[in-house]
N, C-alpha and C positions, 0 to 999 in steps of 0.2 A: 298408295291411295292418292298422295295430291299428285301424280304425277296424271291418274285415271281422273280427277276430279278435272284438272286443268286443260284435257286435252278434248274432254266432251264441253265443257265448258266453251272451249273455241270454238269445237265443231259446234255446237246450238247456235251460236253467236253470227257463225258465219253460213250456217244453214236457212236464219231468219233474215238477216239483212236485208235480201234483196228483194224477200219478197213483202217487206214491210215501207210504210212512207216516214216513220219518226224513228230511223236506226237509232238515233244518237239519243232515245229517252228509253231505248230496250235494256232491261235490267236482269241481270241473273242473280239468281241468291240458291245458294249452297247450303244443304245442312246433310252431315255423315251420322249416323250410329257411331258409340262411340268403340262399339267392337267393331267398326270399319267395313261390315257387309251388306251395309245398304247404304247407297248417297241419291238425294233427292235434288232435285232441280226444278227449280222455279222460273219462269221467264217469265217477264211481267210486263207487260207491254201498256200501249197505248188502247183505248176499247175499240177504235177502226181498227187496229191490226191485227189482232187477236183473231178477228175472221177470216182475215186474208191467211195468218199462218195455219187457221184450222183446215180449210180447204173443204171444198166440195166433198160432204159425206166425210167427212173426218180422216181423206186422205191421206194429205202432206200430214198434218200430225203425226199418223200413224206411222208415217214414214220416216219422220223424223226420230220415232220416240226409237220404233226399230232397231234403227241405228245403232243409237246409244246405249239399248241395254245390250245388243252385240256386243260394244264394246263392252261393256259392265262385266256381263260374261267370261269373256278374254279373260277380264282380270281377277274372276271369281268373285264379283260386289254384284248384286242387284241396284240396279239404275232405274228411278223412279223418275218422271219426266212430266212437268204441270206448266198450263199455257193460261197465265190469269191474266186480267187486265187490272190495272193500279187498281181501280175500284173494289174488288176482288178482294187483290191484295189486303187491302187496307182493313176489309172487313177479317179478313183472316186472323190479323193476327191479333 
């Protein structure tokens, strides 16, 4: 499980980077079930880039989320994947 958590974690990380302007305020936050079949991901960005990683008609998201429940998959977890912005965030929790 952390070894699935950590390596989609990078891949998110390194899949928004470049297409965002404030990398270094993009945040991930983690939370698993504790019987370990679902982990959720949170990417919490800036609210400009939030747009930029949704993409025209909800592409790149989609493509990104893809991804990671592929990997999820693999590892038999379900991988839930959310793109909020701080403001969001904050009302969330």
């Amino acid at each position: 499980m952390h070894q699935l958590t950590e390596s989609v974690g990078k891949y998110l990380l390194a899949a928004v980077s470049p297409l965002i302007r404030h990398p270094e305020n993009a945040e991930l936050r983690v939370a698993a079930t504790p019987a370990g079949d679902m982990v959720r991901f949170r990417l919490v960005l800036e609210q400009e880039d939030v747009a930029r990683v949704i993409g025209r008609n909800g592409m790149t998201a989609s493509a990104i989320r893809s991804l990671a429940k592929a990997a999820g998959e693999k590892a038999g977890t379900k991988v839930v994947v959310h793109i909020l912005s701080k403001e969001e965030a904050a009302a969330a929790c």
